[in-house]
C-alpha positions, 0 to 999 in steps of 0.5 A: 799601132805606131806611136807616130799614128796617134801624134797630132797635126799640130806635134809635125807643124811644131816639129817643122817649125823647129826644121825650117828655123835649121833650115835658116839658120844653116844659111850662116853657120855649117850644118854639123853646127847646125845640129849641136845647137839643136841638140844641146837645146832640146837636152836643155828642155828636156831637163829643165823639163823633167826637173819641173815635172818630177819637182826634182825629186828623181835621181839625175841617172833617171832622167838621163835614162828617161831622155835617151830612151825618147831620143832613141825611140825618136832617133830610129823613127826618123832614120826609117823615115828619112832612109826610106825617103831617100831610097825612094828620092836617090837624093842621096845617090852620087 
């Protein structure tokens, strides 16, 4: 089963929340820049995160491995996702 399956209503409302906040924010400022605020913030959380959990007591490598491999995993769902919504729309054709 799909890890996306079994994620909650209220995980995809959270996550649009976050979207439409890009969306306004996009109105003032370039959406590459856009996207490193989100970036450098969700990498703020995550670690702030996992120092809380682990109490600091993991190695700082650990965390970077942990983090990127949610990314990752996270990263190719929503390259799938958005190709095939592309594909479909032709949004993306010239």
């Amino acid at each position: 089963m799909d890890r996306r399956e079994v994620m909650s209503d209220e995980f995809y409302d959270m996550a649009d929340r976050f979207l439409e906040l890009a969306d306004d924010v996009h109105q003032v400022l370039p959406r590459g820049q856009v996207t490193a605020v989100f970036l450098f913030a969700a990498a703020r959380y995550a670690v702030d995160d996992w120092l809380v959990r682990t109490a600091g007591s993991k190695s700082d490598a650990e965390c970077v491995e942990q983090v990127r491999i949610r990314m990752e995993q996270m990263l190719n769902e929503n390259l799938a996702d958005l190709r095939a919504y592309y594909d479909e729309t032709g949004e993306l054709d010239d």
